[in-house]
C-alpha positions as CSV (number, residue, x, y, z in Angstrom):
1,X,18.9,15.6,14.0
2,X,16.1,17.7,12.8
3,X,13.8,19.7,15.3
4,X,10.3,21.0,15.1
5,X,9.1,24.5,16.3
6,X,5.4,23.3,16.9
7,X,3.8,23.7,20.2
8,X,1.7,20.9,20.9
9,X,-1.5,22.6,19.7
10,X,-0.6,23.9,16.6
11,X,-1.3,20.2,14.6
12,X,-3.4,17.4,15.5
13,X,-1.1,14.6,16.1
14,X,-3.2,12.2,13.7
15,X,-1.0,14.9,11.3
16,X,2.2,14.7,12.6
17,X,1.8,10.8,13.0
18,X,1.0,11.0,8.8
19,X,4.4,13.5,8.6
20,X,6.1,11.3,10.2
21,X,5.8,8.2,8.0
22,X,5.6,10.3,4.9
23,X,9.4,11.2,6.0
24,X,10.8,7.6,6.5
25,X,9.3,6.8,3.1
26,X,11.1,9.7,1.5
27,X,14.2,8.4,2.8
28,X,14.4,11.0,5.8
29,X,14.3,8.1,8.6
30,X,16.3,10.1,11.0
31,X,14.0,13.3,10.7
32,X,11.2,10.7,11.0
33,X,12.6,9.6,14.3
34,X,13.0,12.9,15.9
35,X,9.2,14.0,15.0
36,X,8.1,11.0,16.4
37,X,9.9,11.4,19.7
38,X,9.1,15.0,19.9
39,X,6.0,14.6,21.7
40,X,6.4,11.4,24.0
41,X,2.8,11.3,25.5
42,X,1.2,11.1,22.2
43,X,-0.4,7.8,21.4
44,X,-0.5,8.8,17.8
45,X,3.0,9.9,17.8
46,X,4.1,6.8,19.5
47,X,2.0,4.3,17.5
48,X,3.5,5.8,14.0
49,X,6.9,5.1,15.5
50,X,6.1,1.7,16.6
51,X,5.2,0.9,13.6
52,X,8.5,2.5,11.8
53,X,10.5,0.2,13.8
54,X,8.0,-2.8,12.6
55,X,8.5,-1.9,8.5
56,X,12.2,-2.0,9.3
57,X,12.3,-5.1,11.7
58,X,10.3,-6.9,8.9
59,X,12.5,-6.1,6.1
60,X,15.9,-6.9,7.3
61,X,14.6,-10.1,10.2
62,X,17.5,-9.0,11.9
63,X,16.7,-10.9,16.1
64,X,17.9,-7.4,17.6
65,X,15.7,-5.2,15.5
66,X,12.6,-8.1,15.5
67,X,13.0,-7.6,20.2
68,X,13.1,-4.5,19.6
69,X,10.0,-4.3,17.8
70,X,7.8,-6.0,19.5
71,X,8.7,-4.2,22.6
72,X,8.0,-0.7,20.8
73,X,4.5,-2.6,19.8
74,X,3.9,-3.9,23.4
75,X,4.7,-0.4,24.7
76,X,2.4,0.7,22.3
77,X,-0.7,-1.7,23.1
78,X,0.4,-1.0,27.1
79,X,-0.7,2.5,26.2
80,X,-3.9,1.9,24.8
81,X,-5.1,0.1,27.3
82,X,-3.8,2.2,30.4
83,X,-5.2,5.4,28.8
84,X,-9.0,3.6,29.1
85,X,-8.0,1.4,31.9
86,X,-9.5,1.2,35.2
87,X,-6.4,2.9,37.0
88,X,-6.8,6.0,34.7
89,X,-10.7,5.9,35.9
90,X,-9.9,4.8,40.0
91,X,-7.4,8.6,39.3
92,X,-10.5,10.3,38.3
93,X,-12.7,9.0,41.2
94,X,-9.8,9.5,43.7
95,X,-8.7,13.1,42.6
96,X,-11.3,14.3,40.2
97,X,-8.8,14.5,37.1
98,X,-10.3,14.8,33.7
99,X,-8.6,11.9,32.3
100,X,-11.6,10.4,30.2
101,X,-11.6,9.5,26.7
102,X,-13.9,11.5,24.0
103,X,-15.3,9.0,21.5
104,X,-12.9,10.3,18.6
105,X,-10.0,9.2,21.2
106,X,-11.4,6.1,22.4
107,X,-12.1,4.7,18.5
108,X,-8.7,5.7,17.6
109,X,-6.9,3.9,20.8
110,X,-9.2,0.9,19.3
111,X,-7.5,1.2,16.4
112,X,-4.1,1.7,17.1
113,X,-4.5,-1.0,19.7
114,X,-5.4,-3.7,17.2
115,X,-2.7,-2.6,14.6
116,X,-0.5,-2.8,17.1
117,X,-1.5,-6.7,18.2
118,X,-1.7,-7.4,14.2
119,X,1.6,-6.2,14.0
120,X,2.6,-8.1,17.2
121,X,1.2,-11.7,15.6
122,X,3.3,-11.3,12.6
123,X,6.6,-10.6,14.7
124,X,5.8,-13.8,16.5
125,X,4.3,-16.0,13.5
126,X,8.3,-15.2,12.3
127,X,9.7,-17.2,14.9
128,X,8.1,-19.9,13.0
129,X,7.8,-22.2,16.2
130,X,4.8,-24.2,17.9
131,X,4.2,-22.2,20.7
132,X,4.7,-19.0,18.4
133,X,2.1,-20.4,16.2
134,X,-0.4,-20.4,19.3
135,X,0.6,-17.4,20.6
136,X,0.6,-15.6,17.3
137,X,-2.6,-16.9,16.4
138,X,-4.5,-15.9,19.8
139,X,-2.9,-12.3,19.8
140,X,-4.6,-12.3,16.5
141,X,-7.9,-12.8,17.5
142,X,-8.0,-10.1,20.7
143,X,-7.3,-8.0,17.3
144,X,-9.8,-9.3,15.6
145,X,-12.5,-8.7,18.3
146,X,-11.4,-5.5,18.9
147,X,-11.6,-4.7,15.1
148,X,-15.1,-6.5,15.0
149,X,-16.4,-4.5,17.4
150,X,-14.8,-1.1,16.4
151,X,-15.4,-1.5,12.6
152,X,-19.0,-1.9,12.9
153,X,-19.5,0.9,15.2
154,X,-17.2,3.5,13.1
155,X,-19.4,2.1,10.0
156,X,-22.9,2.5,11.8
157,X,-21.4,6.3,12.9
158,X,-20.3,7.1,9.0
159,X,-23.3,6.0,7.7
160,X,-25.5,8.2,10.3
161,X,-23.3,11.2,9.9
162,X,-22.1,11.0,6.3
163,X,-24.3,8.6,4.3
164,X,-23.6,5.4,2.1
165,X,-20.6,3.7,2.4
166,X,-18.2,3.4,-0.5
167,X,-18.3,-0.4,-1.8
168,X,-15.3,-1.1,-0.5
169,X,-16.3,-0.9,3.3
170,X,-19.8,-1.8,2.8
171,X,-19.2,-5.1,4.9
172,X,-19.8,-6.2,8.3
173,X,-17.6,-7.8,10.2
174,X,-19.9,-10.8,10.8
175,X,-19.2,-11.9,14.8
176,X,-17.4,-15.1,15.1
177,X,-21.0,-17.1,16.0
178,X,-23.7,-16.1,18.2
179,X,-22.6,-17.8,21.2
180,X,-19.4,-15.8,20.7
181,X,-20.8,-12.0,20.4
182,X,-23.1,-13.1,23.2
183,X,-20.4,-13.5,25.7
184,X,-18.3,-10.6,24.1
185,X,-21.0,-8.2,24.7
186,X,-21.8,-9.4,28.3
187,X,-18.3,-9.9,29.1
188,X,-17.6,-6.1,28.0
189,X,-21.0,-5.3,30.0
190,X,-19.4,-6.7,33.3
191,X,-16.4,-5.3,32.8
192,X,-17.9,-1.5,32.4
193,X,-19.8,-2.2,35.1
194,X,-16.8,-3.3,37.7
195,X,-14.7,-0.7,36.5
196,X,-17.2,2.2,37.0
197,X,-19.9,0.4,39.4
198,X,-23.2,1.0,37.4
199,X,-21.8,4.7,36.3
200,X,-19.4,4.9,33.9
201,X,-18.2,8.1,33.1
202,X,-17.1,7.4,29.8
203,X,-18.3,4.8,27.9
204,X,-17.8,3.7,24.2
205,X,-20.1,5.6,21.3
206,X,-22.7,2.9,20.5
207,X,-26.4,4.3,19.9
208,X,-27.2,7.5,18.3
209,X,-24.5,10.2,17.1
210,X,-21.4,11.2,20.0
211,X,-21.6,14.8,20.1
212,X,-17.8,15.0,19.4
213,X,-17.2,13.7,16.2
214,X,-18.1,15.3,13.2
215,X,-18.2,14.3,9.4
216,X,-14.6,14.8,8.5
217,X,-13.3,12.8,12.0
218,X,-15.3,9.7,11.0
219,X,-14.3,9.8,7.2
220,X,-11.0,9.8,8.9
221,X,-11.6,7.0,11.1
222,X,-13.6,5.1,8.8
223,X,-10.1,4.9,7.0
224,X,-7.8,4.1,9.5
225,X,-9.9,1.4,10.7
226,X,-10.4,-0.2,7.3
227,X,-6.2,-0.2,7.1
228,X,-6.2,-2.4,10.3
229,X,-9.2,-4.6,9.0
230,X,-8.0,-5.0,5.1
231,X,-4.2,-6.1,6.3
232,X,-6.3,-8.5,8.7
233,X,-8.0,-10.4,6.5
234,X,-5.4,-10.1,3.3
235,X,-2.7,-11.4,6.0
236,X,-4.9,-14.2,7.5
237,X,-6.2,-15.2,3.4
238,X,-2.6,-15.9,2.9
239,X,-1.9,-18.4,5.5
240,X,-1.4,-22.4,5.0
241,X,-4.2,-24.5,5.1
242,X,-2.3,-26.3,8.5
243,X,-2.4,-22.1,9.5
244,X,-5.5,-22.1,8.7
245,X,-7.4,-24.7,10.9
246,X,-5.3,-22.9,14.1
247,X,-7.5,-19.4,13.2
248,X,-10.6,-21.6,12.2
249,X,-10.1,-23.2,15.9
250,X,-9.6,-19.7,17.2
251,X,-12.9,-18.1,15.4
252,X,-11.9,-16.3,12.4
253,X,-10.9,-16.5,9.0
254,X,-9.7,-14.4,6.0
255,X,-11.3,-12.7,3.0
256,X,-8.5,-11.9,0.4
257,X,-10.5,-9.7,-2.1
258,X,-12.3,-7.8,1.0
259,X,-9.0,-6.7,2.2
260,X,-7.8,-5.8,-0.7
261,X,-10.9,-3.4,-1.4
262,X,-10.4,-2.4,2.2
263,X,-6.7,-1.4,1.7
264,X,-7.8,0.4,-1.8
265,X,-10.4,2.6,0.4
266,X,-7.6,3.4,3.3
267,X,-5.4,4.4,1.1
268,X,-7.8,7.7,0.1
269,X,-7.9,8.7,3.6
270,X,-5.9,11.3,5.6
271,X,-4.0,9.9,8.4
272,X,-1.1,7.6,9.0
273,X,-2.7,4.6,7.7
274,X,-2.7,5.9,4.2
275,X,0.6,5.8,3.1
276,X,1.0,2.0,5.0
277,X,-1.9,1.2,2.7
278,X,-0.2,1.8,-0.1
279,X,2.5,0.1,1.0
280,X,0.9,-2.7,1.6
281,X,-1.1,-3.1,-1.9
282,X,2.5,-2.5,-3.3
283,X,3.6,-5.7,-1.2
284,X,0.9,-7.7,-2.3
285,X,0.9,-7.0,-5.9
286,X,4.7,-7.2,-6.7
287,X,5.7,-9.6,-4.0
288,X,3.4,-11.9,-2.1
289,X,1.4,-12.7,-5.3
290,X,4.8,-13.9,-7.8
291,X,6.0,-15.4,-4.6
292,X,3.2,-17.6,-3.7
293,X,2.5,-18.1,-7.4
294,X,-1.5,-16.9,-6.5
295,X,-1.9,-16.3,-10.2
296,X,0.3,-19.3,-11.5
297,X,3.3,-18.5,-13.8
298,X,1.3,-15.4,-14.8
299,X,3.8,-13.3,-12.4
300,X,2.4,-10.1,-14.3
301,X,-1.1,-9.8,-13.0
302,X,-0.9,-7.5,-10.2
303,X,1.9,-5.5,-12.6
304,X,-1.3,-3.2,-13.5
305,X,-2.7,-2.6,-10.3
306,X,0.8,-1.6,-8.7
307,X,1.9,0.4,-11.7
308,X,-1.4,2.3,-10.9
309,X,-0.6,2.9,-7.3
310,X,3.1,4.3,-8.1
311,X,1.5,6.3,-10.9
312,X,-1.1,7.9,-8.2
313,X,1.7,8.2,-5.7
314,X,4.5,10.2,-7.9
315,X,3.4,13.8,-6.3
316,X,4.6,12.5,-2.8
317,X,7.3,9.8,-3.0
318,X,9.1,10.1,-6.8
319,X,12.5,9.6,-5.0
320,X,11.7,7.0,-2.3
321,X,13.8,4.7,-2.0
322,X,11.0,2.1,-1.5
323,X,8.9,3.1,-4.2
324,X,11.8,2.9,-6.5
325,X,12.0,-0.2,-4.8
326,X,8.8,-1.4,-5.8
327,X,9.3,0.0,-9.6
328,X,11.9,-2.5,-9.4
329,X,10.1,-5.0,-9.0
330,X,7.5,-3.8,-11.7
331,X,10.0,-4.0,-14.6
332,X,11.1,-7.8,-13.1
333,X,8.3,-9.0,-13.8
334,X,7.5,-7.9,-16.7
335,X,10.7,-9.2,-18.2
336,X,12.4,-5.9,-18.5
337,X,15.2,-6.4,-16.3
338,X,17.5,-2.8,-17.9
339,X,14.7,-1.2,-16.4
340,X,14.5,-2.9,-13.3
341,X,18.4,-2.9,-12.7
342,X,18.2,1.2,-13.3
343,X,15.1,1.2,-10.5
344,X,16.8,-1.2,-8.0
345,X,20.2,0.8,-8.5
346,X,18.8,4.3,-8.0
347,X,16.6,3.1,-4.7
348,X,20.3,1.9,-3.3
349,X,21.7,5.0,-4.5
350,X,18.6,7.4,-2.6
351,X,18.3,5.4,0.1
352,X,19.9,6.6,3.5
353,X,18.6,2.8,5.4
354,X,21.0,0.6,5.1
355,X,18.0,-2.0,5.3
356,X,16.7,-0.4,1.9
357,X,19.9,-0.5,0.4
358,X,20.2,-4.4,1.1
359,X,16.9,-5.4,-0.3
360,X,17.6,-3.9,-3.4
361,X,20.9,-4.8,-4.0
362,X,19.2,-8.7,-3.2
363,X,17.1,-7.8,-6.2
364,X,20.4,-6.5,-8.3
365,X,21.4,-10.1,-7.5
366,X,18.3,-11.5,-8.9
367,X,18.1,-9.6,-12.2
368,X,21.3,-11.3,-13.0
369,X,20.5,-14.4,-12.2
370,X,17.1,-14.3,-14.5
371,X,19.5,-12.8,-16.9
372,X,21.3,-16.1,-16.6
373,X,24.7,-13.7,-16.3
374,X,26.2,-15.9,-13.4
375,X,29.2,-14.1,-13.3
376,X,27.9,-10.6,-11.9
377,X,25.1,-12.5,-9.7
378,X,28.0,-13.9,-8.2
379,X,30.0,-10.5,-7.5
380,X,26.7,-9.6,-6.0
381,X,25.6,-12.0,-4.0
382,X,29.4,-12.2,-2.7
383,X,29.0,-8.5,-1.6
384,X,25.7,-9.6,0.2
385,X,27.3,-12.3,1.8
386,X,29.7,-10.2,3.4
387,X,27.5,-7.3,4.6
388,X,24.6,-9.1,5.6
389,X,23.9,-9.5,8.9
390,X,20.7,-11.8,8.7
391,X,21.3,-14.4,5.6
392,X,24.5,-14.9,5.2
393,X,24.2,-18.6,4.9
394,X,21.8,-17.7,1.9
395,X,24.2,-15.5,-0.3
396,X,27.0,-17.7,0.5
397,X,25.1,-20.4,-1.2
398,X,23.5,-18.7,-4.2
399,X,27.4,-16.9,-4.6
400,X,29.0,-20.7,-4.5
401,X,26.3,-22.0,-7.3
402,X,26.9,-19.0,-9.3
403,X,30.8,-19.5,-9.1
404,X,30.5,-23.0,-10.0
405,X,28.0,-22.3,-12.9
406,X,31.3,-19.7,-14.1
407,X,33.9,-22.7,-13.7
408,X,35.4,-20.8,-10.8
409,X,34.9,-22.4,-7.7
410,X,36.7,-20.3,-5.4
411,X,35.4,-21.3,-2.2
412,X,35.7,-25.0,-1.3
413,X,36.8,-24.5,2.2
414,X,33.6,-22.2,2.8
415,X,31.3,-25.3,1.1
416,X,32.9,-27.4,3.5
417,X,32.4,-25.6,6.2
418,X,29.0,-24.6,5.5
419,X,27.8,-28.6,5.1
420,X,29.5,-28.9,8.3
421,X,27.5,-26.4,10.4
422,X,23.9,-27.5,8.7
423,X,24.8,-31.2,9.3
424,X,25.2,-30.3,13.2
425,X,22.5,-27.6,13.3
426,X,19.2,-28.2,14.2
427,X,16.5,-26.2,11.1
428,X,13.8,-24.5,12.4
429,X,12.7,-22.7,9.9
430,X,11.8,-23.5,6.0
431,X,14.8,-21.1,4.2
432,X,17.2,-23.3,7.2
433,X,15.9,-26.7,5.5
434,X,16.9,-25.5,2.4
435,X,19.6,-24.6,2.9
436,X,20.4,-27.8,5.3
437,X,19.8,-29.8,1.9
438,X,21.4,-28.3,-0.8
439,X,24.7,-27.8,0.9
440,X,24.6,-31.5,1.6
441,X,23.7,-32.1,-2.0
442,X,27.2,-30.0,-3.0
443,X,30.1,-31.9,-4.1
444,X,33.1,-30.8,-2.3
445,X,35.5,-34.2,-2.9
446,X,34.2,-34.9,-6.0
447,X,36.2,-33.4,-8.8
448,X,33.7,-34.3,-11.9
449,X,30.9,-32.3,-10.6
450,X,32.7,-30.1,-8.4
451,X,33.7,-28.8,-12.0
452,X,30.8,-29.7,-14.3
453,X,29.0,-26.3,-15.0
454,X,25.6,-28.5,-15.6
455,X,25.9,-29.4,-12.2
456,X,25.8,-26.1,-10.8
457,X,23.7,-24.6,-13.2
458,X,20.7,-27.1,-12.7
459,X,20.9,-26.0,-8.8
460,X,20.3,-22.2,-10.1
461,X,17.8,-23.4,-12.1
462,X,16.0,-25.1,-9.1
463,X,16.6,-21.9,-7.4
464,X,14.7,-19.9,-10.4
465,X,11.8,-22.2,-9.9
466,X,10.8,-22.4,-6.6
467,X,11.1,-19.1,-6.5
468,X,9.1,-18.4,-9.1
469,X,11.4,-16.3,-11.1
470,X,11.5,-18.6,-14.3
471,X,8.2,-16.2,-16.4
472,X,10.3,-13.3,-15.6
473,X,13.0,-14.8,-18.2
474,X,13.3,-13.2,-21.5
475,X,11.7,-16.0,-24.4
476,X,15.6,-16.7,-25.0
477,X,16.7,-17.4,-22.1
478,X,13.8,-19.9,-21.4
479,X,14.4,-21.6,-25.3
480,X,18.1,-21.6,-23.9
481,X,16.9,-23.4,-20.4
482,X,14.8,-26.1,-22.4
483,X,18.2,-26.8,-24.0
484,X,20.3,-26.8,-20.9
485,X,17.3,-29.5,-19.7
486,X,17.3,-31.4,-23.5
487,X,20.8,-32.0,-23.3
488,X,21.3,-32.4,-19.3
489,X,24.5,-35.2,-18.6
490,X,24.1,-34.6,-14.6
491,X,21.2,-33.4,-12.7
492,X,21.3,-33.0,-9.0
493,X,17.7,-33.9,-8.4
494,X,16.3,-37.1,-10.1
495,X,13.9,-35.5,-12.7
496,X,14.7,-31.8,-11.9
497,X,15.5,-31.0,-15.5
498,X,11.7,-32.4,-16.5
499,X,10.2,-30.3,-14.0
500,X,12.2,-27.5,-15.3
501,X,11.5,-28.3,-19.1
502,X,7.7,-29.0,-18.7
503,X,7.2,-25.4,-16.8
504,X,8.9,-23.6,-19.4
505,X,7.3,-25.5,-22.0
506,X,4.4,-24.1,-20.1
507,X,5.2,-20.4,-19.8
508,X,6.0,-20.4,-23.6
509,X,1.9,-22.1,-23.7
510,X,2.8,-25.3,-25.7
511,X,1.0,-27.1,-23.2
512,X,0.8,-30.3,-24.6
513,X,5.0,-30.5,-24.6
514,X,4.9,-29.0,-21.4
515,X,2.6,-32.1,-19.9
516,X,4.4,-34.6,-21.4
517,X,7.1,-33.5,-19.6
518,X,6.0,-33.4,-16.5
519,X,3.9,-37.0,-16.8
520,X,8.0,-38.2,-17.4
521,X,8.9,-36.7,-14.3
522,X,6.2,-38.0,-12.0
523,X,6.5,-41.6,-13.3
524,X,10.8,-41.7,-13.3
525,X,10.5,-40.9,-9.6
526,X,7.3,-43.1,-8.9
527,X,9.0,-45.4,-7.0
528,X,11.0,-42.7,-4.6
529,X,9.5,-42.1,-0.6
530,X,6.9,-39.2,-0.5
531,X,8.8,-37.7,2.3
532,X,12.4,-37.8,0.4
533,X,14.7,-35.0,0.5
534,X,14.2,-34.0,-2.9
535,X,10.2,-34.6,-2.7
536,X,9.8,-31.0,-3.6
537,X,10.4,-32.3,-7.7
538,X,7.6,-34.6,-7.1
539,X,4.9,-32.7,-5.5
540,X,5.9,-29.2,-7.9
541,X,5.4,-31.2,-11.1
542,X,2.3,-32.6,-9.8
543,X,0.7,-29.3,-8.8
544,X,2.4,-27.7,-12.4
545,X,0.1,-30.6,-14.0
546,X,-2.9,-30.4,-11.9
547,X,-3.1,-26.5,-12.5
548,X,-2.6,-26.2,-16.6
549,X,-4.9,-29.1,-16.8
550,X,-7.2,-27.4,-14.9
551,X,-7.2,-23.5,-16.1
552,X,-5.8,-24.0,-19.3
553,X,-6.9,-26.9,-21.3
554,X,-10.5,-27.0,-19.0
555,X,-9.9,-30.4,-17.8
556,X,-10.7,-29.7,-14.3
557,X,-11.7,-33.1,-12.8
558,X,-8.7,-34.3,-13.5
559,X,-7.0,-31.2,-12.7
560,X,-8.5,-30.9,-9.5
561,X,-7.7,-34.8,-9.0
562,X,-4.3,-34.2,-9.4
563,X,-3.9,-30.9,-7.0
564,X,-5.7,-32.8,-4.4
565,X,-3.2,-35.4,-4.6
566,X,-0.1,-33.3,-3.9
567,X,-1.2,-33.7,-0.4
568,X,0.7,-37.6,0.0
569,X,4.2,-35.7,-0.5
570,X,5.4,-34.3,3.1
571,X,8.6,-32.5,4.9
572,X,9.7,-30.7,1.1
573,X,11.0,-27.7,-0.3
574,X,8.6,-24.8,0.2
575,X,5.7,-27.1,2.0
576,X,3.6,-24.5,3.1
577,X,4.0,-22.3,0.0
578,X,2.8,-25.1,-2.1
579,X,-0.2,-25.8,0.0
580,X,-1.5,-22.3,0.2
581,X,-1.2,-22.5,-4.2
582,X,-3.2,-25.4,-4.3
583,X,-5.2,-24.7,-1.4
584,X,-6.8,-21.0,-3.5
585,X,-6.8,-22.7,-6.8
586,X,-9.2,-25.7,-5.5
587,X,-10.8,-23.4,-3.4
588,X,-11.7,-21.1,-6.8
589,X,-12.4,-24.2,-9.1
């Protein structure tokens, strides 16, 4: 394990918290570690390795590494407070200790103690429960009242000491309503007051300029804080509309391209938070925005911005892992999948995380499957399927429809018993429902389509499209998908080939084929329950028609008309993911 011959005074620990995660991202995790824990009492120190064990509980969703998170992040918010808490001011009463906050340290434990709680909400929003949902959703707003507060202020302080704000923090946070930063100011008043009895010795910077901070430690702040407050509302922005009335109920809300402007702006600045910015914008652009289809079948429109962001970041992290990582994903979507096999193989081969290495031998997996070559997804997703500690159900499944789309079904018995434990197994979660119904839709006694490759390879297809990997196929391979769908003799899902024909009609733009196709689909399955198993054919094609209708051939009464319909399907494939699509395309129509 590496070791540090600093003494405590040599480096602010704002600096050594910024070393540190610069480490971990150049695939040094274990030197990361030891900085971190090198000085214990630091809140900075602390707070960057928190957050360490976040990124990696996050990536992998393993239950051991998710506890041990959010105990790192409680620990971490426990610190915040008890280092401005009343029994750090009754020790200074009793024994005269100097244990006040300056204002530089009292911002900062602001903002480490809201990242923290943001951080927190996510772990629990994960557990994708009812009580997590309430939980996560009122840890979110002490958050967002502490950045509410604490944003403002930093931003009255940078504009007094250093001038006009760059555009991308030249916003408010607007209080919740009036009633609300009413009682949050009196509440705070009372509270000062108890604590410190009409004489607080320490109090937080509001009016006129604190004498400790200068111009450079508010540009600094002025970043870190806008880190916090950018994820915030980017996060929030991307929740489901049911999501969505929960924080509505709780008093705040989400502004996408404000915390993306905020992120941009962090992301300049000089402590810790910069390099998560990054990070984050990386996320966004490459994943979250293909994902949830926020741009339609267009997967390439944040393939710019993130290209950018590696371009700007090649000094510092050429050989991450993650970056590579995220290169990866650059050349997938832009249909260059040589490219992005050579990225996704290097990151596994610089990575020292065996996390790192997972995720992009997943995406390995997925080049081959948008490369339609079934054979090596399968050798892939087998090798996941054994090593993974977190999905294995997953890669079993996409390595038994790869199998059976090569004629080699290997692994009855393991079909068999996988139906067996998702018939007895109660689904909490979205990828579990999934799951639950495409094993049961696997034949297992039945010979004719336990060996008809259509069979199987209409189940990859499905798999292609709701994850929104179909525009990453080469021109080819989607003429040779329209074929599969022309010339279809057994189709899993009533109408699945349609669905499958009509959206690649519509990536190659002949829209009006594409239309047609879907229209078929939607009146063949008229007459099936909303809430069916397979609904998810249903409610896809009609959003697929709703949206071309409405951005690309102008119709948008009708297209609106037909989004706002998708509403009567419930209990389908990817729910929540739908609704947040249609949700941003009605709300920007």
């Amino acid at each position: 394990m590496a070791t540090f011959n600093r003494s405590p005074n040599d480096i602010p620990k704002w600096k050594l918290a910024r070393e540190g995660i610069q480490l971990l991202i150049n695939n040094k995790a274990s030197d990361a570690e030891a900085l971190f824990k090198e000085y214990p009492d630091s809140i900075h120190l602390y707070a960057g390795y928190s957050f360490a064990i976040f990124m990696d509980a996050i990536t992998t969703l393993e239950d051991d590494k998710l506890t041990t998170a959010l105990s790192a992040l409680k620990e971490t918010e426990r610190r915040c407070y008890s280092d401005n808490g009343w029994m750090k001011v009754m020790k200074s009463k009793v024994f005269g200790a100097e244990t006040s906050l300056s204002d530089t340290e009292y911002l900062e434990h602001q903002i480490i103690l809201a990242d923290a709680q943001v951080c927190m909400a996510i772990l629990i929003f994960l557990q994708q429960d009812v009580s997590g949902m309430f939980k996560g959703g009122w840890i979110l707003r002490k958050s967002w009242k502490i950045y509410q507060h604490t944003y403002n202020t930093i931003r009255s302080l940078y504009k007094e000491i250093v001038g006009e704000l760059p555009d991308a923090a030249t916003q408010n946070i607007a209080p919740l309503n009036e009633r609300d930063e009413e009682e949050d100011v009196e509440n705070v008043e009372k509270q000062w007051e108890y604590l410190y009895q009409g004489a607080p010795p320490q109090s937080p910077p509001s009016n006129g300029k604190p004498c400790d901070i200068d111009k450079e430690t508010i540009t600094r702040l002025m970043g870190a804080i806008s880190f916090g407050y950018g994820l915030f509302h980017l996060g929030v922005s991307l929740l489901p509309p049911s999501l969505l009335r929960v924080t509505s109920f709780l008093g705040f809300g989400g502004n996408r391209n404000l915390g993306i402007s905020n992120l941009m702006y962090s992301r300049e600045g000089s402590d810790m938070h910069a390099p998560l910015a990054t990070l984050a914008l990386l996320w966004y652009h490459t994943i979250v925005r293909p994902f949830y289809a926020l741009d339609g079948s267009n997967v390439r429109a944040g393939v710019e911005a993130a290209m950018q962001l590696l371009d700007e970041s090649q000094k510092e992290y050429r050989d991450s892992a993650l970056f590579l990582f995220f290169l990866g994903r650059i050349h997938r979507l832009n249909s260059n999948i040589p490219e992005a096999l050579n990225a996704f193989q290097a990151s596994v081969e610089n990575s020292i995380q065996r996390e790192i290495k997972m995720l992009s031998l997943h995406e390995v997996g997925w080049c081959y499957l948008i490369q339609l070559d079934y054979r090596s997804a399968e050798l892939t997703f087998e090798k996941l399927r054994v090593a993974s500690r977190w999905s294995r159900e997953f890669y079993t499944y996409l390595s038994i429809i790869c199998a059976g789309a090569c004629n080699s079904i290997k692994n009855v018995n393991t079909l068999s018993q996988m139906k067996t434990v998702y018939e007895n197994s109660p689904k909490l979660n979205q990828l579990g429902m999934f799951l639950s119904k495409r094993f049961a839709l696997c034949p297992t006694a039945d010979k004719t389509k336990l060996n008809d490759r259509t069979f199987w390879i209409f189940l990859i297809y499905d798999i292609l499209y709701l994850w929104n990997a179909l525009p990453s196929c080469t021109f080819d391979n989607i003429r040779r998908i329209i074929s599969d769908c022309e010339n279809v003799t057994v189709e899993p899902m009533l109408g699945l080939a349609l669905l499958i024909r009509g959206t690649c009609h519509c990536i190659l733009k002949e829209y009006e084929v594409g239309i047609e196709c879907l229209r078929q689909c939607l009146e063949i399955r008229k007459e099936l329950p909303h809430n069916a198993d397979d609904a998810h054919v249903s409610a896809f094609a009609q959003y697929e028609l709703g949206h071309i209708l409405m951005k690309k051939l102008g119709k948008k009464k009708e297209g609106k008309a037909m989004l706002a319909d998708v509403e009567r399907y419930k209990d389908y494939d990817f729910e929540q993911r739908l609704n947040v699509r249609v949700h941003s395309l009605i709300k920007l129509s």
